[in-house]
C-alpha positions in Angstrom: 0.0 0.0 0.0 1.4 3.3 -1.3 0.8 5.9 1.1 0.7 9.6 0.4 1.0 12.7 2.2 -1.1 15.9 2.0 -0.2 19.0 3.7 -3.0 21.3 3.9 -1.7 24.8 5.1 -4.2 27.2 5.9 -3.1 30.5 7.9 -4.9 32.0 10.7 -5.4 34.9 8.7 -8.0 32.6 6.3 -10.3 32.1 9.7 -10.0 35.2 11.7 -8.1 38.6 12.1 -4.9 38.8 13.0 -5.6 39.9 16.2 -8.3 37.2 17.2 -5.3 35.1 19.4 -5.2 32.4 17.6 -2.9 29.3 17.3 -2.3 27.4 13.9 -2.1 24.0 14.6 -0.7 21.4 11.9 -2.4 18.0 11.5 -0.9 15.3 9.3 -3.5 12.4 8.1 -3.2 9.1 6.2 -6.2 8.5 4.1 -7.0 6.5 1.1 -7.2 8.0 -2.4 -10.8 8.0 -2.3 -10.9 9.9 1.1 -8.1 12.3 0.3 -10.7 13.2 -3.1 -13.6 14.0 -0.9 -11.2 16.0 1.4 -10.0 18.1 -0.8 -13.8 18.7 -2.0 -15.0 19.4 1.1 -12.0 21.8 2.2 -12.3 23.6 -0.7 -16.3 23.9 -1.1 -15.9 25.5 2.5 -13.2 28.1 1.1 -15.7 29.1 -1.1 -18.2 29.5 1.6 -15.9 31.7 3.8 -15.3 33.6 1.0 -18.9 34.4 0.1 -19.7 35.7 3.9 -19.4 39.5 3.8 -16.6 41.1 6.0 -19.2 43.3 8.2 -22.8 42.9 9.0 -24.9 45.9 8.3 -26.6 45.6 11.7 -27.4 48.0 13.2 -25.8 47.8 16.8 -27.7 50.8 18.7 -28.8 49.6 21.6 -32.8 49.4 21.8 -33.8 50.3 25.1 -36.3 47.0 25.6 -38.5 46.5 28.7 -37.2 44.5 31.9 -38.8 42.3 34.1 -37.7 43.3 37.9 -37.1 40.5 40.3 -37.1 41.3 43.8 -35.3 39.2 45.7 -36.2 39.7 49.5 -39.7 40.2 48.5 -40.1 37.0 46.3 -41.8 38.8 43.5 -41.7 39.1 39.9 -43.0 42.7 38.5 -43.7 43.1 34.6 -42.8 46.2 32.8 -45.5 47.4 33.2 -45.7 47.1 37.0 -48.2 44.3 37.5 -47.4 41.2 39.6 -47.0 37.7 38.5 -47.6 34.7 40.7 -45.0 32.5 41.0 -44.6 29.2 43.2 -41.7 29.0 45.6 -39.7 26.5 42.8 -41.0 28.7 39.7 -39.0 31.8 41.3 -35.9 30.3 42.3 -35.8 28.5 39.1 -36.2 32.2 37.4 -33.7 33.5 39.8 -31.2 31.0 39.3 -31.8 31.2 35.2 -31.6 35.2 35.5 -28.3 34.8 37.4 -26.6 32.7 35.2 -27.8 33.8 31.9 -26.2 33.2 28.6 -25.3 29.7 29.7 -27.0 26.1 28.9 -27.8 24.4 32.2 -28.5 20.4 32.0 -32.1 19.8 33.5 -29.2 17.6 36.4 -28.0 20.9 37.1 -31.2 22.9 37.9 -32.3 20.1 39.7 -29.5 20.4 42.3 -29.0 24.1 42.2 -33.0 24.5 42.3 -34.6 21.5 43.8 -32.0 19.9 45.7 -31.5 16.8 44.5 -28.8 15.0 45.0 -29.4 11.8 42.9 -30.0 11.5 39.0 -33.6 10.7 39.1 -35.8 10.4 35.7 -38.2 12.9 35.9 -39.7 15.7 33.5 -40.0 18.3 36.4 -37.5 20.8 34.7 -39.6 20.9 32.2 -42.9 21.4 33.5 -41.7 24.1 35.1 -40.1 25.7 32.8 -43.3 25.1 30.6 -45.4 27.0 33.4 -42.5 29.8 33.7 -42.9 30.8 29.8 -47.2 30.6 30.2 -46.6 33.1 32.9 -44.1 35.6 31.6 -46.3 35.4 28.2 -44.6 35.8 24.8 -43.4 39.2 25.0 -41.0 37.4 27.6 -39.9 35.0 25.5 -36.3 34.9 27.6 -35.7 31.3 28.2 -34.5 28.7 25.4 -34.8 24.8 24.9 -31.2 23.2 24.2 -32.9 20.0 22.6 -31.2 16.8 24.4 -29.4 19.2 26.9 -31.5 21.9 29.1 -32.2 25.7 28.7 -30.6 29.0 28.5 -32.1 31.7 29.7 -31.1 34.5 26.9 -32.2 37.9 26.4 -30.4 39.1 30.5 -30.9 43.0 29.2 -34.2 42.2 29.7 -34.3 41.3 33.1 -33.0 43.5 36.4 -32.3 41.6 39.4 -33.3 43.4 42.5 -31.6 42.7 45.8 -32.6 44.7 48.7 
């Protein structure tokens, strides 16, 4: 068996900026003919595509001044913008709470269930999610702030939207 070597040798500067701090790493494969075709398709097709994506967006970054939801903390309330109360449960808020504390970040249904329930174990259970499903009934669609990571958990996204109230 004959083998052959290909050296592919794309730059940093083919990905990203020169100032995004990154690292060019080398990688050095043995493949059959076949696979080194399809390879070289692939890598090139996805040139192209890099290519075709314009250098700057032309969107508008202004910041739009959107409403927020106020949690209050010591009082165990959630107020909408427009200052009425929602009823929540004692789980509902903390799960809120938790969510608006850490936003931006996927949490496994495991996780909220320690942070937020307490458990300790790994049971099977669809708790997370009923919750969250009575969470987004509540806030309504206007507050559409928390996000299903399909096989994973939820994100709460949107944190601009939400102020945090502590004393």
């Amino acid at each position: 068996m004959e083998k052959r070597a290909m050296t592919l040798e794309p730059t940093t500067a083919d990905f990203a900026p020169a100032d995004a701090g990154l690292v060019e790493v080398t990688a050095r494969f043995v493949v059959t003919r076949e696979d080194l075709g399809l390879l070289e398709r692939i890598l090139t097709r996805n040139a192209e595509l890099r290519e075709a994506i314009p250098a700057q967006s032309t969107v508008d970054t202004a910041p739009v001044e959107s409403p927020k939801l106020r949690i209050l903390v010591h009082a165990r309330q959630i107020v909408r913008p427009d200052g009425t109360h929602i009823r929540f449960t004692r789980l509902e808020f903390d799960l809120l709470l938790f969510l608006a504390r850490n936003p931006g970040r996927v949490h496994h249904r495991n996780t909220l269930l320690a942070a937020v329930w307490d458990f300790s174990s790994e049971p099977r259970t669809r708790t997370v999610d009923v919750h969250v499903r009575r969470l987004r009934n509540k806030l309504g669609p206007e507050m559409d702030l928390i996000t299903t990571v399909r096989g994973v958990g939820y994100r709460l996204d949107h944190a601009e939207r939400i102020r945090i109230i502590t004393d």
